[in-house]
Each structure stands twice: as C-alpha cells, then as structure tokens.
C-alpha positions in Angstrom: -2.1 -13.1 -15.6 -3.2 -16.7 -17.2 0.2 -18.0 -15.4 -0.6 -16.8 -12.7 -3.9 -18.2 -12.7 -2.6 -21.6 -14.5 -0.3 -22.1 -11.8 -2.0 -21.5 -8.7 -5.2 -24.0 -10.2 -1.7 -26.4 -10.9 -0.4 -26.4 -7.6 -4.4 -26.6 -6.3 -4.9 -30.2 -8.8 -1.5 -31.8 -7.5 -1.9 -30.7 -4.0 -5.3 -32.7 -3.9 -3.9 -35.5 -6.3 -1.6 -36.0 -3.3 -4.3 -36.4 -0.9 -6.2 -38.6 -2.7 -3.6 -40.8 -3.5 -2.7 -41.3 0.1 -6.2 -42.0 1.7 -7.5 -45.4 1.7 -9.9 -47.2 3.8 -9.0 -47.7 7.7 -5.5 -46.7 7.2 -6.1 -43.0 8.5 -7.6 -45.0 12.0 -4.4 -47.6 11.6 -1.3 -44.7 11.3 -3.2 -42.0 13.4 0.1 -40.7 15.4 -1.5 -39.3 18.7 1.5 -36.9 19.5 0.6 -35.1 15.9 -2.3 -32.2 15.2 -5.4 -33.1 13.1 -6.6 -29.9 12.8 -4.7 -27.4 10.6 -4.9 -23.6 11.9 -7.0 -22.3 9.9 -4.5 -18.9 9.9 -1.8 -20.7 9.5 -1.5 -18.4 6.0 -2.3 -14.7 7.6 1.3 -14.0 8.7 2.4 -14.9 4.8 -0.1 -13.0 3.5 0.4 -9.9 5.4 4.1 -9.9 5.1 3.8 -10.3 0.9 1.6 -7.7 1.2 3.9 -5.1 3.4 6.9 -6.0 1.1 5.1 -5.2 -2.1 3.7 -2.2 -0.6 7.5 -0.8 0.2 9.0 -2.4 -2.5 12.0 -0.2 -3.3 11.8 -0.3 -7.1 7.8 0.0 -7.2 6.7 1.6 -4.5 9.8 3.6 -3.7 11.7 4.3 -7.4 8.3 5.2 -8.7 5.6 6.0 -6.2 7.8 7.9 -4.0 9.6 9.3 -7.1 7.0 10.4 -8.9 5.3 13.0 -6.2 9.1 13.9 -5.1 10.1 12.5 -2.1 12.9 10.7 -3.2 14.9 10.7 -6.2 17.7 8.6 -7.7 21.6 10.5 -8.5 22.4 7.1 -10.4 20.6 4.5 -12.1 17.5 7.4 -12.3 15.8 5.6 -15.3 12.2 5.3 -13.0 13.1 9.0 -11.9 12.9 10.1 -15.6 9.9 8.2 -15.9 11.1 4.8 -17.5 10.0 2.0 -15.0 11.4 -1.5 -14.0 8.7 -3.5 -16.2 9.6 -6.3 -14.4 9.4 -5.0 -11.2 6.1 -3.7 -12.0 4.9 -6.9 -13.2 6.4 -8.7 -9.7 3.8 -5.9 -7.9 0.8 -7.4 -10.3 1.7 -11.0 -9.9 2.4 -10.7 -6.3 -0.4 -9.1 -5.1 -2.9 -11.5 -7.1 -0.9 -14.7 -6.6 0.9 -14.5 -2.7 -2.0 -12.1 -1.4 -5.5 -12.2 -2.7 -5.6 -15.6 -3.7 -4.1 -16.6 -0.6 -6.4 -14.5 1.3 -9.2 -16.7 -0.8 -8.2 -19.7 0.1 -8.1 -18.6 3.8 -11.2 -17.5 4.1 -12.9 -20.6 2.7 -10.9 -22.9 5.5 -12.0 -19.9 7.9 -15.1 -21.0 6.8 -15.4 -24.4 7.1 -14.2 -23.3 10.6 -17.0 -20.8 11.4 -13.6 -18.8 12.3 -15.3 -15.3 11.4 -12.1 -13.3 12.8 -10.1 -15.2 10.6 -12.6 -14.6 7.6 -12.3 -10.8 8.5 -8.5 -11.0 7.7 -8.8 -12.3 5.0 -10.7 -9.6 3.4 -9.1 -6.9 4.9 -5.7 -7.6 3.4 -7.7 -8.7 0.2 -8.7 -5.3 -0.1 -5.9 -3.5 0.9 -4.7 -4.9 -2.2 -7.0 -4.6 -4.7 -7.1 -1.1 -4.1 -3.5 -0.9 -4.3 -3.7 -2.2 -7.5 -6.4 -0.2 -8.9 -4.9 2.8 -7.7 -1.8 2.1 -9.7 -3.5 0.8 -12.8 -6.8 1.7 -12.8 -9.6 -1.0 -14.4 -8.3 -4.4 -12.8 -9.1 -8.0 -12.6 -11.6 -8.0 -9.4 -14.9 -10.2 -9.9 -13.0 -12.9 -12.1 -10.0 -13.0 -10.1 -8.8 -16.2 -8.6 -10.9 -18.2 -10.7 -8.6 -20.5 -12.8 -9.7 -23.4 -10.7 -13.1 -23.0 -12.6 -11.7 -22.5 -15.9 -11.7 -19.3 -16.2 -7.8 -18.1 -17.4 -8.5 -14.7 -18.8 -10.4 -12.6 -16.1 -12.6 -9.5 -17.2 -10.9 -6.1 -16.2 -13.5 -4.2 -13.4 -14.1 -0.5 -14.0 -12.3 1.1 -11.1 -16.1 2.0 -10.0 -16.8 -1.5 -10.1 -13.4 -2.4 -8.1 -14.2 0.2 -5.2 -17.5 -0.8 -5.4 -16.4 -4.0 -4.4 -13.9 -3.0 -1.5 -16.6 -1.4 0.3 -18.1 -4.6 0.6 -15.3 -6.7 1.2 -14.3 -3.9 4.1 -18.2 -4.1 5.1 -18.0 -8.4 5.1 -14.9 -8.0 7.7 -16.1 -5.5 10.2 -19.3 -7.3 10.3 -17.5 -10.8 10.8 -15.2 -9.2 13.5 -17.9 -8.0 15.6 -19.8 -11.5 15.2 -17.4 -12.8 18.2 -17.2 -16.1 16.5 -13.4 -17.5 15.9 -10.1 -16.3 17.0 -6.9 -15.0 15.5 -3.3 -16.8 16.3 -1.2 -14.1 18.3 1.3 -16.5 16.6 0.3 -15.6 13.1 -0.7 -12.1 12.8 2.2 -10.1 12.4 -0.1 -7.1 13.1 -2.1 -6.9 16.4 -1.0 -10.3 17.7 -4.5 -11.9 17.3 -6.3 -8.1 18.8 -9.5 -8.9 16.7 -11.0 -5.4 18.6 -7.8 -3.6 16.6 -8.5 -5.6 13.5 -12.2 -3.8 13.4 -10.5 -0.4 13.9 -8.0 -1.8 10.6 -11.0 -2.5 8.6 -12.6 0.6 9.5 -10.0 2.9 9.0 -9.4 1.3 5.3 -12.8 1.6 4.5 -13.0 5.6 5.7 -9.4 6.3 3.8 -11.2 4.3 0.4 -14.0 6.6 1.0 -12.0 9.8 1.4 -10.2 8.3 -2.1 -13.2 8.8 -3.8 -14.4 12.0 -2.7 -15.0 13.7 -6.0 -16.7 10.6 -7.8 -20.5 9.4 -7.3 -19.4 6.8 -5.2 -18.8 8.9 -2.2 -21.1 9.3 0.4 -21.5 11.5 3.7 -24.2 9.8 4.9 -21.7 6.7 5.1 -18.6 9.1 6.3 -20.8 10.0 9.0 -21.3 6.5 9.9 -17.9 5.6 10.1 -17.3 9.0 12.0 -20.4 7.9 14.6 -18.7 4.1 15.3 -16.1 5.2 17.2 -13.7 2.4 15.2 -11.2 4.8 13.2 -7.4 4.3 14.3 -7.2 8.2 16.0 -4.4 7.2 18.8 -1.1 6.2 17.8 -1.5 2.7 19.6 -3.6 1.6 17.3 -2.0 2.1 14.0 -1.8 -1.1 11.7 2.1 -2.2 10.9 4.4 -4.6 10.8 7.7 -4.3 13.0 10.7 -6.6 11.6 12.9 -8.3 14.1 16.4 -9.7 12.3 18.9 -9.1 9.8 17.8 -12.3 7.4 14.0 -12.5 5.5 12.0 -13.0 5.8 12.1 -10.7 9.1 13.6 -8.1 7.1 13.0 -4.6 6.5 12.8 -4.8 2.8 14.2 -1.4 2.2 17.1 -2.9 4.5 17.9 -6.0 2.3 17.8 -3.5 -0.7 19.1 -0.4 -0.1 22.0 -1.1 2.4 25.3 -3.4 2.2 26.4 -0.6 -0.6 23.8 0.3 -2.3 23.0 3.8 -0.2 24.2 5.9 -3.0 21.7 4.8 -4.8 18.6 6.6 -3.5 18.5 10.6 -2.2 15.9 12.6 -1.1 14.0 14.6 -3.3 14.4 18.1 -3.8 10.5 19.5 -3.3 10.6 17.7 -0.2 13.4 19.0 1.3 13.3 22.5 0.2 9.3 22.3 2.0 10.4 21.1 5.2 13.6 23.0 5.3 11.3 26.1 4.7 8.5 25.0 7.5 11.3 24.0 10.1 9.7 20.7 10.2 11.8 18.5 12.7 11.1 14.8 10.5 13.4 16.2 8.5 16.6 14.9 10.6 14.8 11.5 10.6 13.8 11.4 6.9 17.2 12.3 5.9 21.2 12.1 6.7 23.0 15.6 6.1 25.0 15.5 2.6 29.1 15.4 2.8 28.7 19.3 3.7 26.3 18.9 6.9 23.2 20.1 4.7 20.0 18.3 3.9 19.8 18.9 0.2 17.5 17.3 -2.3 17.8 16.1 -6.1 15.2 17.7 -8.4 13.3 14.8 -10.3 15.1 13.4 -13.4 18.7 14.1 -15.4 20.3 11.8 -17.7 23.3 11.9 -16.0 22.9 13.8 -12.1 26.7 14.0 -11.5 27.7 16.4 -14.2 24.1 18.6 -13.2 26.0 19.2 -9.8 23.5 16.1 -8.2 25.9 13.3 -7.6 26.1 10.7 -4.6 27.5 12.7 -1.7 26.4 16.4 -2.7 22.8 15.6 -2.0 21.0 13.7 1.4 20.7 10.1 1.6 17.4 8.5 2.8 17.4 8.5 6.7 18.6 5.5 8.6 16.0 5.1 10.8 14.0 3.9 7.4 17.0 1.9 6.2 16.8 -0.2 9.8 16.7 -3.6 9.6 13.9 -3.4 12.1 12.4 -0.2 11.2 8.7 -0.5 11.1 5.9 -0.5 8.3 2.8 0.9 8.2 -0.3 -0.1 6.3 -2.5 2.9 7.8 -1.9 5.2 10.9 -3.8 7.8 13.5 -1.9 10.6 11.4 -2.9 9.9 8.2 -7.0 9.1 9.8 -6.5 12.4 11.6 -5.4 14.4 8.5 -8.3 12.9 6.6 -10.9 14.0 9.4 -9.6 17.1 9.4 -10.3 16.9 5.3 -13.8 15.5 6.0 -14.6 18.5 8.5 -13.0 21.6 6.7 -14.3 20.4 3.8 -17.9 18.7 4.4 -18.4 20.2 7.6 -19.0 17.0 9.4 -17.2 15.2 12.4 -16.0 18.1 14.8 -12.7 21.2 14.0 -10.9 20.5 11.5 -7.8 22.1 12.5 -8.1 20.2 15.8 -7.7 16.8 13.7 -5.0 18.7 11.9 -2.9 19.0 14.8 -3.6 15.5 16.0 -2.5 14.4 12.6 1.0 16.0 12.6 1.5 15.4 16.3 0.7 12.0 15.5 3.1 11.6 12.4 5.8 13.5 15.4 5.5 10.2 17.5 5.6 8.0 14.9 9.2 9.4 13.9 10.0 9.0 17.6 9.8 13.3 18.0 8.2 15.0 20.7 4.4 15.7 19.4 4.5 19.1 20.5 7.7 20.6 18.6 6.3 21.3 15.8 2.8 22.7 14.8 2.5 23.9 11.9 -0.1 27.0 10.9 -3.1 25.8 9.7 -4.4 27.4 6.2 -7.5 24.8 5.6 -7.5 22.5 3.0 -4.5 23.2 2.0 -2.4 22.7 5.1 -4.1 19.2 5.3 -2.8 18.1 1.6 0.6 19.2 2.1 0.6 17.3 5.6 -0.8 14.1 3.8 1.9 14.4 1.7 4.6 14.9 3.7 3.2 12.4 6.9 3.4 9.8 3.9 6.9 9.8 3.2 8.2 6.1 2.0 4.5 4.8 2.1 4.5 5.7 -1.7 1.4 4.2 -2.8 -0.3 7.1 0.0 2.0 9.7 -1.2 1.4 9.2 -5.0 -2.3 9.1 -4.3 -2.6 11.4 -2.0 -1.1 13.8 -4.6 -3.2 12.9 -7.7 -6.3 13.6 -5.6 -5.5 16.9 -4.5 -2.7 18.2 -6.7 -1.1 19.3 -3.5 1.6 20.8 -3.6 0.1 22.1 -7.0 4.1 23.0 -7.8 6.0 19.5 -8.3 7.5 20.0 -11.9 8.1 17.5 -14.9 11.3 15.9 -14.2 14.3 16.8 -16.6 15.3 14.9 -19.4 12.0 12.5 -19.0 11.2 9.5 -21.6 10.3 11.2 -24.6 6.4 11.7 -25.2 5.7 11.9 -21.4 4.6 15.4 -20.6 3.7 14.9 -17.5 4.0 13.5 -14.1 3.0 10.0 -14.2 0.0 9.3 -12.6 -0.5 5.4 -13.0 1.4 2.4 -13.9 0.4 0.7 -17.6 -0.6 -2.6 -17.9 1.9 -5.5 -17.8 3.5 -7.4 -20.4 2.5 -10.7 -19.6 -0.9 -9.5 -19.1 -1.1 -7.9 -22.4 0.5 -11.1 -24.0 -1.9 -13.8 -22.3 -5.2 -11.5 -21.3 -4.8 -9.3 -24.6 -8.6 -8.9 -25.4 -10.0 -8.3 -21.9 -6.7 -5.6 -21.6 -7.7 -4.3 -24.7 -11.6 -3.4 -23.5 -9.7 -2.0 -20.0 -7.8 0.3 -22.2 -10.8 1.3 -24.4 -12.9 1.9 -21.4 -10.3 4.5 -19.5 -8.3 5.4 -22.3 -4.6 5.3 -23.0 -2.4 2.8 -21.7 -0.3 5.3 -21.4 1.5 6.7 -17.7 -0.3 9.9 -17.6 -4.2 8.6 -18.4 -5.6 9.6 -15.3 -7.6 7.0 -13.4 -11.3 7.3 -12.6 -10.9 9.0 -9.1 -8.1 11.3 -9.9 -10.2 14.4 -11.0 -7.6 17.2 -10.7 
C-alpha cells in the first residue's frame, strides 16, 4: 500500500506547489475573469467516486471470477484458473489499490472540502461510499488498513492493519456520521454528480440506513451485534423496502466510462468465456424459478445447463463453451444496471431479523416481499413466482440466489449462513486448498512494502491462507 499512499501525498505536494507558485499579490484581483466560477463544487468528485466504486464492486475477474465463482453462480469452461481456486493476483491487488486510492481517499478529500462548505449532504456521501468500501474490503480480507488509512500526507506510509472488530466498529460510525449529517438539512447534492439518486438527499438517508442494517445483519453471530440497535433501524422507517428506492447505478453508452463493466469485458468475443454455474441452475431449474431465463441464455441444445465448479481442462469433462449456459444478456447490456443494495435483499434480511430474533413484524411476509421484489428487479411480474417458505432456510437460499452477479453479497451471504450447506470443493483445485475459499490473501505489494504490520494482521487471524475464515464468518 506505501505506493499507494506515496503517490496520492505526491500528487497532494505538486498539486499545492502549483498553487503556490501561481499566487502573488493583487494579481488574483488583476486576472479575475468574471465569465469564470470561483467556487469549486464541492461534489464535483462523488460521481468518480461512486462509479470506481460500482466497477470494483462488479469487476469481472474479482468480483465475478472469484466472488461469484466461489459460492457457484458462475463458472469458467476456459481460462478456469480463479474457478479452481487460483486468483488473478493482479486483479486482486487492482480491488485493494482501487478501493483505497480512487474511493476512500477520494471520499476523504471530499468530505473535508464538504466541510469547509458546511455542505453536510455532501459530507454524508462521502462516508457512505467510504464505508461501502471498507467493508468490502474487510469482508474479502479480513484485518485491513482502517484508522491509519489515507494518512501518507502525515507521514505515515505503512498503516496498522484494524481487527475486522475494529473495522466494523468503525463503519457503524461512519454510517451513524452520514445519516446524522443528512438529516441536518444543511448543504445540497449536485443532481449533476450523483450517479445514484440525482442529488435525493431523503434516498441517500434510506442508502446509509439500509448499509448500516445489512452491516449489522453481517455480524449477527459476533459481540458486535445488537437488537436493541436492529430495532432502531427497524423503528426509523429509513430501510430501502420498495423497489423505488434501491441504490444503483444505470449506464447510458457503449464507451467508459458510461459502461457496464461486465459489457466492456465480457462481450465483443469474449462470451465463451463465462457460464453459469451448475448449483445454481440445477436450484432454480428444480424451484421453477422464472429469473432463470433472465440470468441465463439456453445452451446450443435449448437447455439452461450449468458447469460444476473447477476441471483442468472443462471441454474433455463434457463442459465446453456451447454445451453449458452463457451468462444472461440482460447483465451483459451495455446499460444494464448496478446495484449497491436493494428492497429484496433489505426484505430478505427482515425476514432473517424476524424468524430469527422475533422482532420487526412476519417474517414470511418480508420473505415474499423480498423475492417479489428481486421479480421486478429482473423486469418479471412479482407475483409469478412464490416460493414456499421453510424459515430460515428459505431466506438464505433467497439471499443467495436474489444476489446473483453482486458477488461480494453472494460470497458473503454464503459464509454466514452456509446456505446452501451443499456447494462442493471444486474439481482439480490448487493443491493444498481443501476447501471453498472464503477470503482473498493479502497482496503482494502489500506484503512487499507493509510487511511488518501484514505480518501482525496475519498473526492476529491466522493464516494467510484462502480458507482462514474471517472474524464474522462463524459457520
């Protein structure tokens, strides 16, 4: 991370060297060109922000050759490497750098010019998408950078790694920080720059809430959760339960950066490349479910057929391109839609929170209003399909399926219930990995420039290894 860190404080020093260099006295009053702005938006960086956020978030060879491979949604007939459980360092390493570099430092910087604005909306932004992100990354890697991040510009290039604890410890605030700034009523948001709600700050507090409940519900089975604080969130009326509200971006062209990102990637070719998994299909195919002919294209025999996890080589296992389904096109569109939360996956998790704790109302209500909701999001009718409701149970496996291509939900969705309990190690996987992976390990550059505090992360939640659980995932 020190480049990171060493570059962000360069670009900081020159971009201030520059600014000093060209003030001197009288000749701002002399050159003031009246047709030009003097105030800069102080937003002007939320619409970069929240698109480096989406992208990372969908990333095909992060988000969707690993955590959408990994709990068996999709699967890979050639080039499988990530399928058998060998990631794209690099990629993996773009995910880390990206997320501290083009997001939460960026979402620093903007709320300290929010600041000096008393631009509170702004401010609540900021930390939304700043915590989006850090528990992105913690849920991938578990202990991370959180308290020292972002702090080159006071000399400090080797950050301590937080205890995941620490890190959702810390979310909760942040998420607390932006509902409260929200509901100040002081500052706007640019329609112009939020890619989101088009400036809606009254949407932005349902954002924040709904990210703070789904945090919560992550830590369910660890001393951080607490029903007296589910209840409150339950009480404010502010969770995204109606379609209308759910948080995404929709892309608008065929060129970035308005881009689907799955579009630039997967398409002009590349299709082949990327199948639905086997576990997935064989579920839906057995529940009727109608997402099914919008997750997937029929193979070259009319069927929707899935690839079970892994193979050295899937074409001589009866798996190549063409004998199983490709990924559906309304995800491959170059203006198909991404979601950072939504009213099926809030619904789902109230149903969780009442079957479960026996607070907020009947749970198989919210069930249904989940999977109806996850219906019209596909662009179904909500009321062809309902599925029978079994309890908890019925709830996991709809997380998990409502989920599919938003792989960081799906992958840990399924390490906190285990459900389905009967996704199997994937065949001919990277030799000493006995398991299904359930986190990423630490970077290479990290370990090369942040070795010691790496070292104590590693030490502190044991092996950096892809099957050391992280402190959450009990099951």
């Amino acid at each position: 991370m020190k480049n990171i860190y060493n570059s962000f404080a360069f670009l900081f020093t020159l971009s201030l060297g520059l600014a000093l260099i060209g003030c001197d006295r009288d000749f701002e009053e002399i050159n003031t060109d009246p047709d030009e702005p003097t105030v800069i938006s102080v937003d002007l960086q939320l619409g970069f922000i929240e698109r480096a956020l989406i992208n990372e978030l969908y990333d095909i060879f992060t988000a969707g050759e690993c955590a959408s491979t990994w709990p068996q949604h999709i699967s890979k007939p050639i080039y499988n490497d990530a399928d058998r459980y060998f990631p794209r360092l690099g990629a993996i390493n773009t995910f880390w750098n990206t997320l501290y570099l083009n997001v939460i430092s960026e979402a620093d910087e903007m709320y300290l010019l929010a600041e000096e604005a008393n631009n509170q909306a702004v401010q609540g932004t900021a930390l939304t998408l700043k915590a989006i992100a850090l528990q992105t990354l913690t849920d991938a890697f578990g202990n991370i950078p959180a308290s020292e991040a972002n702090l080159a510009t006071d000399g400090n290039y080797n950050p301590k790694y937080d205890t995941q604890q620490e890190v959702y410890t810390q979310i909760f605030e942040l998420l607390d920080e932006a509902i409260a700034k929200f509901k100040s009523g002081e500052g706007a948001i640019n329609s112009d720059q939020d890619l989101i709600y088009g400036g809606d700050v009254s949407k932005w507090v349902k954002f924040a809430t709904s990210v703070k409940f789904r945090a919560l519900m992550r830590v369910s089975e660890t001393s951080l959760f607490s029903t007296a604080e589910l209840q409150s969130l339950i009480d404010s009326g502010d969770l995204i339960t109606n379609s209308s509200d759910n948080a995404f971006i929709q892309f608008s062209s065929i060129t970035a950066p308005n881009i689907n990102p799955h579009y630039g990637t997967v398409l002009n070719g590349r299709e082949a490349e990327w199948c639905m998994g086997e576990a997935l299909v064989d579920f839906m195919l057995a529940e009727n479910d109608p997402r099914l002919a919008v997750y997937a294209n029929p193979n070259d025999a009319n069927e929707y057929r899935g690839k079970p996890a892994g193979y050295i080589n899937p074409g001589l296992n009866g798996y190549g391109a063409g004998t199983v389904s490709e990924i559906g096109d309304a995800f491959m569109a170059a203006d198909a839609p991404l979601y950072f939360i939504t009213a099926a996956q809030v619904n789902l998790l109230l149903a969780e929170v009442a079957e479960v704790h026996g607070m907020g109302g009947d749970p198989e209500a919210y069930f249904n209003a989940g999977v109806a909701a996850s219906l019209e999001q596909n662009g179904l009718d909500p009321a062809s399909y309902t599925p029978a409701y079994n309890g908890y149970q019925s709830i996991a496996e709809q997380l998990w399926v409502g989920t599919f291509l938003q792989g960081y939900e799906t992958w840990a969705e399924w390490r906190r219930s285990d459900i389905p309990s009967n996704l199997t190690l994937a065949v001919d996987p990277q030799p000493g990995v006995n398991s299904i992976p359930t986190r990423y390990t630490y970077t290479n550059d990290e370990v090369a420039l942040n070795g010691s505090n790496v070292s104590e992360a590693v030490a502190d939640q044991g092996s950096d290894a892809l099957t050391t659980k992280v402190w959450w995932d009990v099951n």
